[in-house]
N, C-alpha and C positions, 0 to 999 in steps of 0.2 A: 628692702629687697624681698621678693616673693620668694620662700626659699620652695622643694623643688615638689617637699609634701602638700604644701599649701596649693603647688599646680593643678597637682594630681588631684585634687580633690574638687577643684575648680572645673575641671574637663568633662564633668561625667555628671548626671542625673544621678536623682535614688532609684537607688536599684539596677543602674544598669552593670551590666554585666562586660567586663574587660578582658583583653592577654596581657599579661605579666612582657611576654616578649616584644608587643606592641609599645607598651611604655618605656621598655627599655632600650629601644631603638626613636623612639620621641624623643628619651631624654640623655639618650647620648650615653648611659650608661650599661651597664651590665646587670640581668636579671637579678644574679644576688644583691643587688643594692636598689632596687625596685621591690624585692617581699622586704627587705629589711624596712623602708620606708613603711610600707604596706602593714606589716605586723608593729610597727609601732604605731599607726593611725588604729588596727583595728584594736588597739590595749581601750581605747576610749568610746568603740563602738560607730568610727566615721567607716569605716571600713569591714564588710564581712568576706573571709578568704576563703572562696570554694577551692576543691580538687580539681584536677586534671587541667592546673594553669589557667584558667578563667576566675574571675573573681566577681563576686558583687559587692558594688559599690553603691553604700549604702548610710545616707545620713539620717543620723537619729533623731526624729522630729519630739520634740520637748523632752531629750536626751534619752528618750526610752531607748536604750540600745537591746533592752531585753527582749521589747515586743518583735523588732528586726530580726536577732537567733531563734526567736520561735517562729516567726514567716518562714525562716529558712529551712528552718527542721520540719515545717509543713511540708514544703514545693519536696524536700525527700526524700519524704515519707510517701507522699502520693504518688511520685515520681517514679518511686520502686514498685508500690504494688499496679501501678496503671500498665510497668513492663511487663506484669507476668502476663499480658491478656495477647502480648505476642509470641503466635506459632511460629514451628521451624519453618525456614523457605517462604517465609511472607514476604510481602512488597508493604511498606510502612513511610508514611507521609508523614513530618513533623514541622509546624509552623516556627514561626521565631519569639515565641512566648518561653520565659524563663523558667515555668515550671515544667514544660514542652521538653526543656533540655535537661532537666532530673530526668526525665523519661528514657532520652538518647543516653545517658549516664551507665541505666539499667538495662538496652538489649543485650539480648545475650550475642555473644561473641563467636561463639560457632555453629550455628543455625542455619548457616546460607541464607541471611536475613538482605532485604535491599533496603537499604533509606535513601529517599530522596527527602529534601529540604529545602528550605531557604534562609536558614541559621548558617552563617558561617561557623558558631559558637559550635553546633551541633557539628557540622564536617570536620573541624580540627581534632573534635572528642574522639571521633570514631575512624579518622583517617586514618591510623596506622594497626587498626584491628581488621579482621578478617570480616568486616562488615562493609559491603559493598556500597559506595558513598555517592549519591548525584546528588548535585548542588545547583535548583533552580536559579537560572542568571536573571538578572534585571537589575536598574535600580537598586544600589545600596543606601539601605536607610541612614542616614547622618547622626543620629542620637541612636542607635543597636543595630549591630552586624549581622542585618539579615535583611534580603531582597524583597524587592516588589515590584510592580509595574506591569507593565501590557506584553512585555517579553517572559516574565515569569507567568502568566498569564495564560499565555498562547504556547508554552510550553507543557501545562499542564491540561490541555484540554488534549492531547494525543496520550495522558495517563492514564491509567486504573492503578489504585491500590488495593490492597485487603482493609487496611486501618488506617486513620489520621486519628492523631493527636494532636488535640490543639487547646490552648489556651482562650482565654475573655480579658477585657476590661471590664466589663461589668455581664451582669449576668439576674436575668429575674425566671424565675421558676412555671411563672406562666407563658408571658412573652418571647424567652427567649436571649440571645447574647447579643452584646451591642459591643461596638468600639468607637474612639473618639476620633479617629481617621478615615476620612473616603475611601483613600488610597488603599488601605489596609481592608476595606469591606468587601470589594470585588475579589479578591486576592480569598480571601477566608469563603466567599461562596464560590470561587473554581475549585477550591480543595474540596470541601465540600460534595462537590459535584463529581468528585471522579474515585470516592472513597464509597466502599463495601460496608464498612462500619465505620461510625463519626465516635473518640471518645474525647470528653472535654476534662481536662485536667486543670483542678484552679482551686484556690483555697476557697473552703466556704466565706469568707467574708467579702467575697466577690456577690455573692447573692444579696439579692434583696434591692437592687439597682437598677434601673434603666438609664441607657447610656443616650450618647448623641445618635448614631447610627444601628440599623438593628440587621445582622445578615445570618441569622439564624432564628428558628423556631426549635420550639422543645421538640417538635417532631422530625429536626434533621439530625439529633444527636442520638445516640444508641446508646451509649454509658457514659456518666458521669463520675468520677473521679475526686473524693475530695474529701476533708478531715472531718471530723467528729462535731463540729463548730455548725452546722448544717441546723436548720431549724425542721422541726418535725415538720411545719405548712409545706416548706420550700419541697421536704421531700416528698412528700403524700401528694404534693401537684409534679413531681415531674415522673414517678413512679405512674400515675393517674394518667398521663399522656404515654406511658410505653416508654418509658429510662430507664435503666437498671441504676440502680445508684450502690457504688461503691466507698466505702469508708475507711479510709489509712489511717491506722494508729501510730500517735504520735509517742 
């Protein structure tokens, strides 16, 4: 018999990102017995437990569990200082990338700040703060809780923001940011397109890649976002094209 740990673990990709309250309404149980599960997988590293009731779930590939709590203590780290670069009374875009939502972690809370989205992760964070919350419709991705498609789409070409924040799959310093979904490429150049400043928040060990799909150049982002890990090339070419490059200590 699967017992209920073993499910839970079975449901979800590395890294993706869960509710505590979702599972616990999957599994018929009550939240206190879904962390309890949860804090006993993460004693072994299958599981790492963020704040504000979302969790990443995350397997350790050749048991490194150690390199997983430093990924996370990156997405943090950057996460926090990529918030400071939002003023009061801004209009602020965040995609559904997970270091995206460090970011939503850190606005500030009384600023007359607007976020629009398409994270559900990010709207449940910010939903009961005085940060004013739209939640682009479309399409719910099936493997992470956050929209896309030609409704999200066509609701963001009637936007302006001041800032998007957004994440990569991969990322190269000359070329630019790539992802490994279509769906996901149109979606990231409408945001794109209706943001005053682009900034890309993503561990350095995103760099140095080309991906399947490419819907950015270093010339549509305006700061980049990211740890110490950063190779002096990667930075001296995107510094070279007009990036301001920012560095989170971890």
């Amino acid at each position: 018999m699967i017992t209920r740990k073993a499910a839970i673990l079975g449901l979800f990709e590395d890294g993706q990102i869960v509710n505590v309250r979702a599972l616990a309404s999957q599994f018929d149980v009550s939240q206190e017995t879904i962390l309890s599960d949860l804090e006993e997988l993460s004693e072994d590293g299958s599981v790492v437990i963020a704040n504000g009731g979302l969790l990443a779930i995350a397997r350790p590939r050749n048991g490194d569990a150690a390199s997983i709590r430093t990924s996370i203590d990156r997405k943090k780290a950057i996460g926090k200082l990529a918030a400071t670069l939002i003023k009061p009374r801004s209009t602020v875009l965040i995609d559904g990338s997970t270091t995206a939502l460090e970011v939503a972690r850190n606005v500030p809370r009384d600023a007359g700040i607007v976020v629009a989205t398409t994270s559900l992760c990010v709207a449940q964070l910010l939903h009961n703060s005085q940060v004013d919350v739209l939640v682009l419709g479309g399409l719910v991705r099936k493997e992470f809780p956050s929209t896309y498609g030609p409704v999200a789409e066509a609701a963001l070409s009637s936007f302006h923001v001041d800032v998007l924040f957004m994440g990569c799959n991969s990322a190269h310093s000359v070329d630019g940011l790539y992802t490994t979904e279509i769906r996901l490429s149109t979606l990231q150049k409408a945001m794109i397109r209706v943001a005053d400043r682009v900034v890309l928040a993503t561990e350095s060990a995103k760099f140095g890649r080309r991906g399947f799909i490419q819907y950015a150049a270093p010339s549509d982002i305006h700061i980049v976002v990211t740890d110490d890990g950063l190779s002096r090339e990667d930075r001296a070419n995107l510094e070279e094209q007009g990036v301001h490059v920012l560095i989170a200590q971890i």
